[in-house]
Biotite code that builds the C-alpha atoms (Angstrom):
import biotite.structure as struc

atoms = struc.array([
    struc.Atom([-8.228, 41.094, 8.387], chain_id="A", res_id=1, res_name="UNK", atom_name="CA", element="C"),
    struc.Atom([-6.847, 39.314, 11.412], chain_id="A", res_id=2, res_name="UNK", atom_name="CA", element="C"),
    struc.Atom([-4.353, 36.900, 11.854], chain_id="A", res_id=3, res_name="UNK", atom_name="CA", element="C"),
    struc.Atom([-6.701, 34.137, 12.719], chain_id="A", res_id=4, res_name="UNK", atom_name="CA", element="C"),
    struc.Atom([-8.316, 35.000, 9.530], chain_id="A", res_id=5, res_name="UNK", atom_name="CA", element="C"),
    struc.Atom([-5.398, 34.116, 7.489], chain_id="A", res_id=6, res_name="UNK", atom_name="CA", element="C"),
    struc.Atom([-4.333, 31.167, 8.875], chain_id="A", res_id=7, res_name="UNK", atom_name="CA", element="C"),
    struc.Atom([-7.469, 29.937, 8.384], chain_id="A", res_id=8, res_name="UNK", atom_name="CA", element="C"),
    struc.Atom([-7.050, 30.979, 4.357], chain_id="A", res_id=9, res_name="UNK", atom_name="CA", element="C"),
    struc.Atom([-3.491, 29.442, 4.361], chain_id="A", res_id=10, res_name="UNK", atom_name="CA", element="C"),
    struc.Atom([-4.929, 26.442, 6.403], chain_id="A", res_id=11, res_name="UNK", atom_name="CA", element="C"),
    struc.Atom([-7.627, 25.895, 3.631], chain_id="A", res_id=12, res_name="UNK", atom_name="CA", element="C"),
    struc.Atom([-5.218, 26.073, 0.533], chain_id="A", res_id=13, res_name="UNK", atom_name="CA", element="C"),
    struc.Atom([-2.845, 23.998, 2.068], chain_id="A", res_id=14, res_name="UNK", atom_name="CA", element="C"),
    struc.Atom([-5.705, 21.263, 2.762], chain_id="A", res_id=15, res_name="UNK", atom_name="CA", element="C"),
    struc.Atom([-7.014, 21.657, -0.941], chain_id="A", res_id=16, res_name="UNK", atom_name="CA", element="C"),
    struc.Atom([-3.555, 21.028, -2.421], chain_id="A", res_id=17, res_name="UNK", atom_name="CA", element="C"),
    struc.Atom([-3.176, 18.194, -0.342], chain_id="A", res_id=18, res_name="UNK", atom_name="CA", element="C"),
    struc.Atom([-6.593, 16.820, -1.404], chain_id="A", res_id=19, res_name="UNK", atom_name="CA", element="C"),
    struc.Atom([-6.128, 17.441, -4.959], chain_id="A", res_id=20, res_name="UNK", atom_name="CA", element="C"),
    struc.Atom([-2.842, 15.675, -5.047], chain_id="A", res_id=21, res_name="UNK", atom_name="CA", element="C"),
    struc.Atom([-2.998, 12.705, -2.817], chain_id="A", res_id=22, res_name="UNK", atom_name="CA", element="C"),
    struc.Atom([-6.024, 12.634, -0.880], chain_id="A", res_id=23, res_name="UNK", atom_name="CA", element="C"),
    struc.Atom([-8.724, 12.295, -3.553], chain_id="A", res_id=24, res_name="UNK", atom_name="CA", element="C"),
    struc.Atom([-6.588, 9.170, -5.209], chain_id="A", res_id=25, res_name="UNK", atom_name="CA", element="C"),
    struc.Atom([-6.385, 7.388, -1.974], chain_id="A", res_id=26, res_name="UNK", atom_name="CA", element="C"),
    struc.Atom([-9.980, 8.011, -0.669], chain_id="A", res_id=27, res_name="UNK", atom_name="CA", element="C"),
    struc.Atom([-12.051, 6.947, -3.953], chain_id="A", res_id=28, res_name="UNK", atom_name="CA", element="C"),
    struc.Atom([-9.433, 5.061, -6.130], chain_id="A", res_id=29, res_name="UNK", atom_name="CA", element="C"),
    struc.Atom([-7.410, 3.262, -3.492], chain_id="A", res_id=30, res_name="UNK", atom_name="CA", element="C"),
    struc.Atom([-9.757, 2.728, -0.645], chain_id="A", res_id=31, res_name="UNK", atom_name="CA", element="C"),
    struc.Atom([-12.436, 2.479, -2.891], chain_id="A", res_id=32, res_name="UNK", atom_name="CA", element="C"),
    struc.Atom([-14.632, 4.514, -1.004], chain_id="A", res_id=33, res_name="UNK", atom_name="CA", element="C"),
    struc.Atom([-18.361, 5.454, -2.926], chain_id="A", res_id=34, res_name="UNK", atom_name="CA", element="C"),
    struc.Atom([-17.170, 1.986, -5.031], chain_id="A", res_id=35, res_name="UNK", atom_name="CA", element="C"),
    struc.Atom([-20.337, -0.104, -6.360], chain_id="A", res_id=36, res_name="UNK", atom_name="CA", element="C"),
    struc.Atom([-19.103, -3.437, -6.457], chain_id="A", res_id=37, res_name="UNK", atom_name="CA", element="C"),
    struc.Atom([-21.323, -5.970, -8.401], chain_id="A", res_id=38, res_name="UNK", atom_name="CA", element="C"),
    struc.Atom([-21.538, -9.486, -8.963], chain_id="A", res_id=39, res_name="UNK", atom_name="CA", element="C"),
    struc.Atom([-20.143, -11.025, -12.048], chain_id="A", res_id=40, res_name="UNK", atom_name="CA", element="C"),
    struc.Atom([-24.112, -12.860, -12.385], chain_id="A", res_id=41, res_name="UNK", atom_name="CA", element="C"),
    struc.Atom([-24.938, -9.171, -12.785], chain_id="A", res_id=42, res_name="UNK", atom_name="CA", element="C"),
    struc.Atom([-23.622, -8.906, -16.090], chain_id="A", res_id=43, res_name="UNK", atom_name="CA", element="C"),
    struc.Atom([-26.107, -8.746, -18.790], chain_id="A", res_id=44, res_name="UNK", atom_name="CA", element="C"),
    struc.Atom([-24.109, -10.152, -21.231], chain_id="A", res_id=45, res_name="UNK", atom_name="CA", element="C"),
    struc.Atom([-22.720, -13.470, -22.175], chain_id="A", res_id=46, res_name="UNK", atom_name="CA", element="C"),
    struc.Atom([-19.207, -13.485, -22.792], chain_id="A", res_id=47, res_name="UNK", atom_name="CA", element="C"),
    struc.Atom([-16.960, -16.313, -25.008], chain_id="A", res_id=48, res_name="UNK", atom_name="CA", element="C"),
    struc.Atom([-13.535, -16.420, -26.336], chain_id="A", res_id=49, res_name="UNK", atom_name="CA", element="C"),
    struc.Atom([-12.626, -15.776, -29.848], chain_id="A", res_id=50, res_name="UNK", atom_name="CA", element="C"),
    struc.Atom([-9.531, -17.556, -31.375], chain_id="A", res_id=51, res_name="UNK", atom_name="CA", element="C"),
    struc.Atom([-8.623, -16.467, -34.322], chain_id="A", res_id=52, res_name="UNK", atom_name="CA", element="C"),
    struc.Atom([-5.379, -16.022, -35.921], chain_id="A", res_id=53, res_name="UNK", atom_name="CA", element="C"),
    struc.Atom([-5.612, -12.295, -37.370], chain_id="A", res_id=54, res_name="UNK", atom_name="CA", element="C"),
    struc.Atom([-6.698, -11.146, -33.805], chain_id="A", res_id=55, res_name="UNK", atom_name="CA", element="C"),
    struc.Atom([-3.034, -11.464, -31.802], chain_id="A", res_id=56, res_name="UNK", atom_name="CA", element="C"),
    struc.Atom([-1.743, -8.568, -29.796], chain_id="A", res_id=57, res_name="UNK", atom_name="CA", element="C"),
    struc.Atom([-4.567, -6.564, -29.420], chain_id="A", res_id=58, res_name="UNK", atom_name="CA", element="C"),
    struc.Atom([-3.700, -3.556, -27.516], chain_id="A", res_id=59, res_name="UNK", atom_name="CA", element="C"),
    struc.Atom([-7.219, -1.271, -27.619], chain_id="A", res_id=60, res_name="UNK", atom_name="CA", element="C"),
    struc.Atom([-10.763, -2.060, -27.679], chain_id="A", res_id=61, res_name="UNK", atom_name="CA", element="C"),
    struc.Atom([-13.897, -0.402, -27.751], chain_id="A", res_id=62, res_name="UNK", atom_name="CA", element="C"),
    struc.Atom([-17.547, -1.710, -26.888], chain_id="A", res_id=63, res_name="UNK", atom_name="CA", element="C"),
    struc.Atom([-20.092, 0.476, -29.058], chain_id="A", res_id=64, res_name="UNK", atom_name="CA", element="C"),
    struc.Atom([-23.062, -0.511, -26.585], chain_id="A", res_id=65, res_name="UNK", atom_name="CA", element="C"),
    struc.Atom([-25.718, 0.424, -28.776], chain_id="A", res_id=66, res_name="UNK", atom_name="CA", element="C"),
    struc.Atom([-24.945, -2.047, -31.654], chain_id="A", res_id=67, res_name="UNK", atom_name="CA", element="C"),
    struc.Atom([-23.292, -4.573, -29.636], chain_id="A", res_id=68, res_name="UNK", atom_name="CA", element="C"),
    struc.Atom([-20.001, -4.882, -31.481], chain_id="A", res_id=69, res_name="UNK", atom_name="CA", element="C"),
    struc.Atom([-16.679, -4.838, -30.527], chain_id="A", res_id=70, res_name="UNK", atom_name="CA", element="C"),
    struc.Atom([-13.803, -2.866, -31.988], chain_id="A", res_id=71, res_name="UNK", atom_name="CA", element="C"),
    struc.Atom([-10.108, -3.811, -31.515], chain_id="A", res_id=72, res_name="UNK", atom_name="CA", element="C"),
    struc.Atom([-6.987, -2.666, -32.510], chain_id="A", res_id=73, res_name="UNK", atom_name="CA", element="C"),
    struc.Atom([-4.995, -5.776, -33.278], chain_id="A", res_id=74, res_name="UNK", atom_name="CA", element="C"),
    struc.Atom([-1.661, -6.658, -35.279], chain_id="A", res_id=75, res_name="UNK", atom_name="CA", element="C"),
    struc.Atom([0.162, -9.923, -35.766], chain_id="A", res_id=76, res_name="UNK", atom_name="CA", element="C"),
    struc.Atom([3.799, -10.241, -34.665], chain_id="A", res_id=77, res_name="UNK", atom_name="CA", element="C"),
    struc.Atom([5.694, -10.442, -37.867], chain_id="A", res_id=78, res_name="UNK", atom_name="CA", element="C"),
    struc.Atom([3.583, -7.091, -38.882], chain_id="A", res_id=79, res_name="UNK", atom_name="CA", element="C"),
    struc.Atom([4.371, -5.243, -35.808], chain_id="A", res_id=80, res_name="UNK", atom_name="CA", element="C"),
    struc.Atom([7.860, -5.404, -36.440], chain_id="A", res_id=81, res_name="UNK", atom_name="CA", element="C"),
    struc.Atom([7.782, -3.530, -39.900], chain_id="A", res_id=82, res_name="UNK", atom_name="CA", element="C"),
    struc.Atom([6.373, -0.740, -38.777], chain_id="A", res_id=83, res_name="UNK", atom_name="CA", element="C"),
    struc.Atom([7.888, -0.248, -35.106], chain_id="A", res_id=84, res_name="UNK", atom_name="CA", element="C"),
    struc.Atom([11.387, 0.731, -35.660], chain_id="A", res_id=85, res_name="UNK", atom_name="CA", element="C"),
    struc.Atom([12.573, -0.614, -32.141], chain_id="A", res_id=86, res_name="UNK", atom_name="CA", element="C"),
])
């Protein structure tokens, strides 16, 4: 095994930590590259607001596709504060 050989080895694990840790992020999350961006008319559904009072501070939600309902994780003010002890 030559030297050549093994600073070609050290040159490729250096590039894959690199990659792993900052690289990938920047290329497809920040740049956006490989990104399909589509048009808000592409949207096969029709959203609308619902106002109502038992649905305040909703933190997590979860689309079941299949049935078409929506599941949320909601609490009102005065009943987050008797169970969050901060």
């Amino acid at each position: 095994m030559g030297p050549s050989l093994l600073k070609l080895g050290l040159a490729v694990v250096l590039f894959s930590i690199l990659y792993q840790s900052w690289l990938k992020e920047t290329l497809f999350e920040t740049i956006g590259l490989g990104r399909v961006i589509q048009s808000i008319d592409e949207f096969p559904y029709t959203c609308r607001r619902i106002r109502y009072e038992r649905l305040e501070a909703c933190e997590d939600l979860w689309l079941d596709d299949q049935e078409r309902v929506l599941y949320l994780a909601c609490a009102r003010s005065p009943g987050r504060l008797n169970w969050n002890a901060a």
